[in-house]
Legacy VTK file of the C-alpha trace (Angstrom):
# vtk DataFile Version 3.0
C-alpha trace
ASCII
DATASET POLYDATA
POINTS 415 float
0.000 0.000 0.000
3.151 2.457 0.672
4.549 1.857 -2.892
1.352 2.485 -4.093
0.588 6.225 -2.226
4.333 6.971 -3.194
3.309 6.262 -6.721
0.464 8.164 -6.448
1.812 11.188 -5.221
5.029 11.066 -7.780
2.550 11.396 -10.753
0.367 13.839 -9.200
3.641 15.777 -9.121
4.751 14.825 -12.674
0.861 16.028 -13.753
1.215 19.531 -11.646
5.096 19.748 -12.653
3.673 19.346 -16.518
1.037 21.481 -16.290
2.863 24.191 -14.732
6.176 24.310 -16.580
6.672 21.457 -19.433
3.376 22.883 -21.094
4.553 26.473 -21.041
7.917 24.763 -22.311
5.900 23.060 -25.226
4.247 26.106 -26.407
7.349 28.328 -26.439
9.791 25.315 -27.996
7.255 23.196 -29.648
8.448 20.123 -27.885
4.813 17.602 -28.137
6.059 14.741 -26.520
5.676 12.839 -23.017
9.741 12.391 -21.734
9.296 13.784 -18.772
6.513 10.965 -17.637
8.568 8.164 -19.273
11.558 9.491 -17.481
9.601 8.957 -14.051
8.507 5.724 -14.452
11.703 4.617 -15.253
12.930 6.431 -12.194
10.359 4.513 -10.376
10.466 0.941 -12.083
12.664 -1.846 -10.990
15.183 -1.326 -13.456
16.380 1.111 -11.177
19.669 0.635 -8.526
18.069 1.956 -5.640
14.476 0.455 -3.966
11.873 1.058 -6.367
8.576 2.039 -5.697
7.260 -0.083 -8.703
8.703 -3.520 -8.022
7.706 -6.175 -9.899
5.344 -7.370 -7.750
3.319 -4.047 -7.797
3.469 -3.561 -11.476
1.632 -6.936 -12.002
-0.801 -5.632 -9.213
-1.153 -2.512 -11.414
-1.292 -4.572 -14.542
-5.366 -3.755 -14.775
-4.534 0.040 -14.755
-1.837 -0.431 -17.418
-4.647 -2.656 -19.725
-7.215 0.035 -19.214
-4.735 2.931 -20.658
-4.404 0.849 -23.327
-7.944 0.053 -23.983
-8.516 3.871 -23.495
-6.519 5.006 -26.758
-7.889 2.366 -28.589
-11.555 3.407 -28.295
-10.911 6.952 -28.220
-8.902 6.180 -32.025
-11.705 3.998 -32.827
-14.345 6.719 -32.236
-12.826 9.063 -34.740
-13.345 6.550 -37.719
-15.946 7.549 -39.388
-16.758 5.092 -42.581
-18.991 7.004 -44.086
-17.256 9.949 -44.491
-13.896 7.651 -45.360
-16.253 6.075 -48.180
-16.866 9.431 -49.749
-13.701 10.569 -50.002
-11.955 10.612 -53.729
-9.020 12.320 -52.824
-5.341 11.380 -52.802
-5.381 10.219 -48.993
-5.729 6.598 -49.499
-2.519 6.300 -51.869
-0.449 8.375 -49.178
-1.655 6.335 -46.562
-0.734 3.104 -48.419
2.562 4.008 -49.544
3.661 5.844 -46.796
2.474 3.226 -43.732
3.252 0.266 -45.942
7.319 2.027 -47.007
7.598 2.321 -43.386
6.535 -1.309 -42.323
7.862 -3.188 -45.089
11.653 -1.172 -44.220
11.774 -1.177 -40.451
10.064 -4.933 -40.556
13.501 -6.280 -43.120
15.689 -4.223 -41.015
14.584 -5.771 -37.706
14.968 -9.360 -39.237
18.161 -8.828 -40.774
19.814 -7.563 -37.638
17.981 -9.705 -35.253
18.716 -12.508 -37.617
22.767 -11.349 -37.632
23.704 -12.288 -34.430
24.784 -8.729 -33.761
23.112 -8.519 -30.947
22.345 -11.682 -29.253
20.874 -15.091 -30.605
16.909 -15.417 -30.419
14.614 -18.091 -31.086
12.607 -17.835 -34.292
8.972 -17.239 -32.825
10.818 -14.282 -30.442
12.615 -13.098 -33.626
9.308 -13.078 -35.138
7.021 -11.344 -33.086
9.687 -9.194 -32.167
9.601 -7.916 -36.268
5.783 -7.770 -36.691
5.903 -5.325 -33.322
8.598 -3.082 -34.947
6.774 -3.231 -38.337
3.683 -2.184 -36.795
4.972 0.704 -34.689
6.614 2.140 -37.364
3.678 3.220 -39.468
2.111 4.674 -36.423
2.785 8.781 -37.099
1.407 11.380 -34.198
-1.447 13.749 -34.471
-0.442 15.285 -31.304
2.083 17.266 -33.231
0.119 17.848 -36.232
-2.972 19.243 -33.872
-0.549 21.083 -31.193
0.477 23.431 -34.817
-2.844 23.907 -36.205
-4.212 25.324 -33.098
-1.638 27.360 -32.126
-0.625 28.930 -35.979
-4.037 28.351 -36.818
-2.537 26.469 -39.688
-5.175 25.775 -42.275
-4.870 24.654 -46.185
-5.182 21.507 -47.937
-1.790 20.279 -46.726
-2.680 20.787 -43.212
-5.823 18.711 -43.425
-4.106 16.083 -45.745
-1.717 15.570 -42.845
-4.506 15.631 -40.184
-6.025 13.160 -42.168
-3.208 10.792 -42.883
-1.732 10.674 -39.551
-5.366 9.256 -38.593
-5.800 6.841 -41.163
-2.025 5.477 -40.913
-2.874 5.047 -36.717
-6.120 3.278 -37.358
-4.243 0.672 -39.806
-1.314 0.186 -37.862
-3.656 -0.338 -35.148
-5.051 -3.246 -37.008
-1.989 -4.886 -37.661
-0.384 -4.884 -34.650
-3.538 -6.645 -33.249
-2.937 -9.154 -35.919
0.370 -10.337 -34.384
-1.962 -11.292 -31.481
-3.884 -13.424 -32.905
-0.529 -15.050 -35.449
1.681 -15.634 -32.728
-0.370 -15.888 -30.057
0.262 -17.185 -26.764
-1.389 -18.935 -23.989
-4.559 -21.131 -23.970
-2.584 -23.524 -25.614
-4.616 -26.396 -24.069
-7.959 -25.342 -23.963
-7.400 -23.865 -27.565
-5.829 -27.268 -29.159
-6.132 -26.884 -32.901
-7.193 -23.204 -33.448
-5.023 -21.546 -36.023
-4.551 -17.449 -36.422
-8.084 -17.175 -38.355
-9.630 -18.281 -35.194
-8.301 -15.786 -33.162
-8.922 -13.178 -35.529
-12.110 -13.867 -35.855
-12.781 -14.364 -31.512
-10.896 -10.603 -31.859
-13.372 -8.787 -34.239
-16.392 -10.563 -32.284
-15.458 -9.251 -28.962
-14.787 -5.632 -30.677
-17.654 -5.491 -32.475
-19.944 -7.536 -30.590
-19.505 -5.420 -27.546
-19.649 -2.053 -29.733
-23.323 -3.051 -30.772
-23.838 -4.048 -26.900
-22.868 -1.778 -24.935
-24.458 0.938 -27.713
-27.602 -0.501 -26.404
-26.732 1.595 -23.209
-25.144 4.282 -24.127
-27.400 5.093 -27.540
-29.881 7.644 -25.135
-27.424 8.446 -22.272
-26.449 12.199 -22.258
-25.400 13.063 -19.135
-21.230 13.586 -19.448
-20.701 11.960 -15.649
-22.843 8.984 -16.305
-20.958 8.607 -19.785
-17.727 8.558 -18.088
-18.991 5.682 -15.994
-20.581 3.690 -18.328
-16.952 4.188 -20.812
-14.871 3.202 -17.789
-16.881 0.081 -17.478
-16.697 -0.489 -21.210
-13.230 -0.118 -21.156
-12.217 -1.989 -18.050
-14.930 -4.849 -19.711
-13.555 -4.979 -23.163
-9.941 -4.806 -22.495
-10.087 -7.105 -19.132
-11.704 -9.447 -21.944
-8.865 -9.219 -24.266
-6.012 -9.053 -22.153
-7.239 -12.581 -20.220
-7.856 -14.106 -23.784
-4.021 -12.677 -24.677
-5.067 -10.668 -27.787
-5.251 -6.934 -28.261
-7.174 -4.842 -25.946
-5.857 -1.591 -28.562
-7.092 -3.438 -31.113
-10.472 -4.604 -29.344
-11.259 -1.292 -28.016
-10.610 0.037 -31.551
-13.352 -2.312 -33.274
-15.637 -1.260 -30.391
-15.008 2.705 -30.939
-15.689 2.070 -34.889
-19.163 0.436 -33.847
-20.047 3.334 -31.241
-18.691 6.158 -33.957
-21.218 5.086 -36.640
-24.282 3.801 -35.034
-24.304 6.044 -31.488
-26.833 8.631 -32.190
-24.992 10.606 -29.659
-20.988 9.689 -30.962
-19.993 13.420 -30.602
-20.950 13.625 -27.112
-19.236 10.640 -25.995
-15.815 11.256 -27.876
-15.787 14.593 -26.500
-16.277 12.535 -22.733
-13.449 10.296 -23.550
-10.929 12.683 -25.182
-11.807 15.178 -21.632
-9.925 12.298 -20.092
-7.385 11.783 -22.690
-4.340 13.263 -20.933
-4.704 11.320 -17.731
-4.919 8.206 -19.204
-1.953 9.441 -21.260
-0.118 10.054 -18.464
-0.406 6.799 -16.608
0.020 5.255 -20.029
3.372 6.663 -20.069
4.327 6.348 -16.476
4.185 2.721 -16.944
5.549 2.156 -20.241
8.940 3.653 -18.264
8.661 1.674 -15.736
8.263 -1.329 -17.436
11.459 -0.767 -19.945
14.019 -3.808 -19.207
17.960 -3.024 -19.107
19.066 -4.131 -22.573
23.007 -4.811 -23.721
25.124 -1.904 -24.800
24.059 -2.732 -28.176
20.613 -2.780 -27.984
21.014 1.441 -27.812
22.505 0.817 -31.261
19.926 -1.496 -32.133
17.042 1.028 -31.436
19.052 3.875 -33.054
19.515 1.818 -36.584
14.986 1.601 -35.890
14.798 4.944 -35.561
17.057 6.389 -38.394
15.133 3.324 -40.467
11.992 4.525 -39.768
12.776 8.726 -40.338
14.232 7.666 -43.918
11.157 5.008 -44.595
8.407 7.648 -44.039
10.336 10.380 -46.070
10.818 8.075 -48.965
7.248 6.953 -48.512
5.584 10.429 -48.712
8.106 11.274 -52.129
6.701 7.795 -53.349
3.496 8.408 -52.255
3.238 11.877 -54.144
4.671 10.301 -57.525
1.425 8.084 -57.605
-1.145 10.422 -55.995
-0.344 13.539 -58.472
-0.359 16.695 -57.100
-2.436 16.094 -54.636
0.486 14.851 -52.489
3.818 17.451 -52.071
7.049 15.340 -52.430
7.810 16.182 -49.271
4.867 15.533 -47.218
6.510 12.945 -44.969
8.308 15.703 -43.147
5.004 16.013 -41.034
4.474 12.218 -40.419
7.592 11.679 -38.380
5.884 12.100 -34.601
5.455 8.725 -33.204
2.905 9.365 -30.254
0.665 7.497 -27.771
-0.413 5.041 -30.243
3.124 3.936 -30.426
3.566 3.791 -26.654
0.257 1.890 -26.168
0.874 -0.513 -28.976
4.726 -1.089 -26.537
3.071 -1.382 -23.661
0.554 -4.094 -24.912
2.749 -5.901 -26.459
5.582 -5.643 -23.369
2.026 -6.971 -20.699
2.132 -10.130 -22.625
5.342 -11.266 -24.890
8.656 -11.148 -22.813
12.311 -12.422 -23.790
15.485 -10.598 -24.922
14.449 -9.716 -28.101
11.034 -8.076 -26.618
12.986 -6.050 -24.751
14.834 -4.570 -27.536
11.711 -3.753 -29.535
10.251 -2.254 -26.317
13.522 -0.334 -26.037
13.552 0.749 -29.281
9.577 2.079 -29.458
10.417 4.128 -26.301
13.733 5.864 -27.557
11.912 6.598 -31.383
8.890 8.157 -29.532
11.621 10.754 -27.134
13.677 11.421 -30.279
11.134 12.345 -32.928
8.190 13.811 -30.963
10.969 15.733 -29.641
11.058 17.743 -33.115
8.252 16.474 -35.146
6.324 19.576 -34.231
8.883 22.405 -35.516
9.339 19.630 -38.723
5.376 20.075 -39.180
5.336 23.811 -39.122
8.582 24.145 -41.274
6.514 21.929 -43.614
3.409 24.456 -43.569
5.245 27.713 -43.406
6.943 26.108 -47.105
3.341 25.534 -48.333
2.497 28.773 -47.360
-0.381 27.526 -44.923
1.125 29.598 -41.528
2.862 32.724 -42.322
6.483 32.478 -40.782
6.038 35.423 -38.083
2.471 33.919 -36.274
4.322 32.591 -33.924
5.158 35.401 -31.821
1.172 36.011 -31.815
0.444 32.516 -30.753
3.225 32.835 -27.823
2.026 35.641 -26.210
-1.644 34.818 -26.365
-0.611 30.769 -25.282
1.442 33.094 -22.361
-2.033 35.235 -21.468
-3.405 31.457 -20.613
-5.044 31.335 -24.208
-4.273 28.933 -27.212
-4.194 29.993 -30.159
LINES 1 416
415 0 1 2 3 4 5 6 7 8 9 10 11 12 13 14 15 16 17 18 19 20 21 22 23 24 25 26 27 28 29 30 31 32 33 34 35 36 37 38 39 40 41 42 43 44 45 46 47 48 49 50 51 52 53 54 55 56 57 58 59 60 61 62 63 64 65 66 67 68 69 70 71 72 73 74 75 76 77 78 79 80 81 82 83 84 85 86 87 88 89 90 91 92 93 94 95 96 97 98 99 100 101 102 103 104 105 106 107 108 109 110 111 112 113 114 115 116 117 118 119 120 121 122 123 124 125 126 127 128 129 130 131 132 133 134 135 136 137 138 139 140 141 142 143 144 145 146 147 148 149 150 151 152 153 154 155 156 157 158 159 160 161 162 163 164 165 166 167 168 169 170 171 172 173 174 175 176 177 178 179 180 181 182 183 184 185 186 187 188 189 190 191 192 193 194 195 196 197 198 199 200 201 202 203 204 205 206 207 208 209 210 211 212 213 214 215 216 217 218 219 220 221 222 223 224 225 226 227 228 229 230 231 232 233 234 235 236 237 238 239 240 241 242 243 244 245 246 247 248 249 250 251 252 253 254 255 256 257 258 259 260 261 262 263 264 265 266 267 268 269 270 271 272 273 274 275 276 277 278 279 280 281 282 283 284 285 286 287 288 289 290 291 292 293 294 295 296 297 298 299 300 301 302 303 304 305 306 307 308 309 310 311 312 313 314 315 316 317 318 319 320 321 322 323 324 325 326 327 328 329 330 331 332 333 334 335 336 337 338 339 340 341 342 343 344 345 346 347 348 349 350 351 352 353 354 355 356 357 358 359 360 361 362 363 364 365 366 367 368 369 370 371 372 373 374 375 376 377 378 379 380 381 382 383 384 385 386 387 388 389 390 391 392 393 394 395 396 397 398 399 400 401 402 403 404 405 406 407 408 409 410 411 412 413 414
């Protein structure tokens, strides 16, 4: 219970330490990421010398709050996916999205199997090797909106670029979202008894059941409710349900949650009002998302840091490559150098490594972990200023706004 109130009173420190100084920090730098809560959970976790207030045994007491973080972005990604609208669109999105996503995975993915193939860096056994890939493949499509959103607001960016890369950065989470909860239901593990004979399709189809299935349930009571407290309430419980569901069945509560949101986003008469409830808790479940992903990061050999640099440098080059491909087949629709605003690598990326750290461990686990964590520091750590280079070129902020936006984001305003 002590390790717990310690825990509890070191992130409501890290939330008022954010709140009063990182965020002022953010505005006047442009610095969208979450370091400083990463840093504290490591500071807390048991990789740590000293006596830390997250041992391992209270981590896998916490374990439910970690799953429900995780659940949390899922649904609240899910709810912003609206088919109809997606069906509509003729524009060049889907061909960015493609090319840019698919550059990214198919790069990162050879890179990770070549050098965890090369002995480089330790010897693993082919199903680690494996699922260790798919994890890096799939993270590396994810981009950040965080960035993308944190610039429009504050140099009230606007322009067909902007809302191509608003756009994109959505789509590309919602498929990377979907196939990283494939490698869940490929390689999955556990149940191997009670389960004697199933094969991937199985759990792939036992994944989009309990996501969809419990999107057209739990509609059933949230379809008239308006009241914002009693929708908080009833999304916790979904939530807690869904991805308690998933996690015990060792699949994807990210993914589950996801299929759910989809459901509640196009059939909820009232799916405005409850993804404005969900994204009002948004940062707090960022936070603790982050808190934990720190804490749970594993010591890794001295070349593991090398290892997670070759992912990110891998990554930076696939998604600029991808957006000059991408604009070659989309026309001029697409500039050639649109992936400059697709380099963030937010909370998606940090929920997708802490799902995947709550159920496949090992050596080479640890390195992808490792390596999620240190891309997500490194480019949300400039993404934003790459993003508003990128509009300022396109002429969709004019270069001297941001001395506006400062001093009204300084008055207590956004801009």
């Amino acid at each position: 219970m002590s390790s717990v109130l310690i825990v509890i009173a070191l992130v409501s420190g890290a939330w008022l330490l954010a709140h009063k100084v990182v965020e002022g920090l953010r505005a006047r730098f442009l610095v969208a990421t979450g370091a400083e809560y990463i840093l504290v959970g490591l500071l807390l976790g048991p990789a740590m010398p000293w006596r830390p207030a997250l041992a391992g045994d209270v981590l896998a007491g916490l374990s439910p709050l970690m799953v429900l973080a995780v659940g949390w972005v899922g649904l609240i990604y899910g709810m912003d996916a609206n088919l109809r609208a997606m069906a509509q669109r003729r524009d060049a999105l889907g061909m960015l999205v493609l090319v840019e996503v698919g550059a990214s995975a198919l790069a990162v993915g050879a890179a990770a199997w070549f050098l965890l193939g090369s002995g480089w860096f330790g010897t693993f056994e082919p199903a680690d090797r494996q699922v260790a890939t798919w994890a890096l493949a799939a993270s590396a499509g994810v981009g950040s909106t965080l960035a993308i959103d944190l610039v429009r607001r504050r140099f009230r960016a606007e322009g067909p670029v902007t809302d191509l890369l608003g756009r994109a950065a959505r789509l590309g989470e919602l498929i990377s979202i979907v196939g990283f909860g494939l490698l869940f239901c490929v390689h999955h593990r556990g149940w191997a008894e009670a389960t004697a004979g199933w094969n991937y399709a199985n759990w792939i189809l036992v994944t989009g059941g309990l996501g969809l299935g419990l999107g057209v349930l739990f509609r059933l009571f949230l379809g008239s409710e308006t009241d914002p407290d009693r929708q908080f309430l009833a999304l916790l419980g979904i939530v807690v349900f869904a991805s308690g569901a998933a996690q015990y069945l060792h699949l994807s509560p990210l993914l589950v949650n996801l299929l759910l949101g989809v459901v509640l986003a196009n059939v909820a008469p009232n799916a405005e009002q409850i993804a404005a409830t969900l994204g009002r808790y948004q940062g707090a479940m960022r936070i603790v998302l982050l808190v934990f992903a720190g804490a749970l990061w594993r010591p890794v050999p001295a070349a593991g840091l090398g290892f997670a640099l070759v992912y990110v440098g891998v990554r930076i080059v696939a998604k600029l490559l991808g957006g000059l491909l991408a604009s070659w087949n989309a026309g001029d629709g697409v500039p050639r150098d649109i992936g400059r605003g697709l380099l963030g690598h937010g909370e998606v990326a940090v929920a997708m490594a802490l799902g995947f750290r709550l159920v496949y461990q090992g050596p080479a686990a640890d390195l992808a972990f490792a390596a999620i964590l240190l891309s997500v520091v490194v480019n949300d750590a400039w993404s934003t200023r790459a993003v508003r280079r990128l509009l300022i070129d396109h002429e969709e902020i004019h270069p001297d706004r941001r001395v506006v936006a400062e001093s009204a984001g300084a008055a207590g305003g956004e801009a």
